[in-house]
Phi, psi and omega in degrees: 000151201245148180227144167300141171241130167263128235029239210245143180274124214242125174274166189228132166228172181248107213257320203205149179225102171246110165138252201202113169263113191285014159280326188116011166306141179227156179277126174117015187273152189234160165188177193253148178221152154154167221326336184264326213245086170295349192071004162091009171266195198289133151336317178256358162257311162318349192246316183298335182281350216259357154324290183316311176326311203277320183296350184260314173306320168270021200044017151336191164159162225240140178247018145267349192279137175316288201275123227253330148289345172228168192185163189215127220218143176251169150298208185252316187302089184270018151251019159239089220255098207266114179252109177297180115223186196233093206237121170310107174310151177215000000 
């Protein structure tokens, strides 16, 4: 099925891991994610993200973040802890 796409096309990278993630995440892993799309990670790092996803998608922005296009987000687990980021593709 071909779907529309809405607002800004969002990179997902996997920046830092502490402890062993058991979905199988590795640090440099990339996928396109966004409201529609998980990109195939894990269910409890998709749901800790998706504010920031939507807020990014939608041209938002955090107005502590350095870079006004990008923001950065964990899973829920703490003691293996998958640390993302979230980048507008452009």
């Amino acid at each position: 099925m071909e779907r529309k796409q809405h607002g800004k096309k969002i990179q997902l990278e996997v920046k830092s891991i502490k402890g062993h993630c058991n979905w199988g995440h590795k640090v440099g892993d990339q996928c396109e994610v966004s409201m529609h799309q998980t990109g195939g990670i894990c269910g409890a790092l998709f749901t800790n993200i998706n504010t920031r996803l939507h807020m990014l998608q939608f041209g938002g922005q955090y107005p502590w973040q350095p870079d006004p296009e990008a923001t950065r987000g964990e899973c829920t687990d703490p003691y293996n802890r998958v640390e993302v980021e979230l980048r507008v593709i452009k």
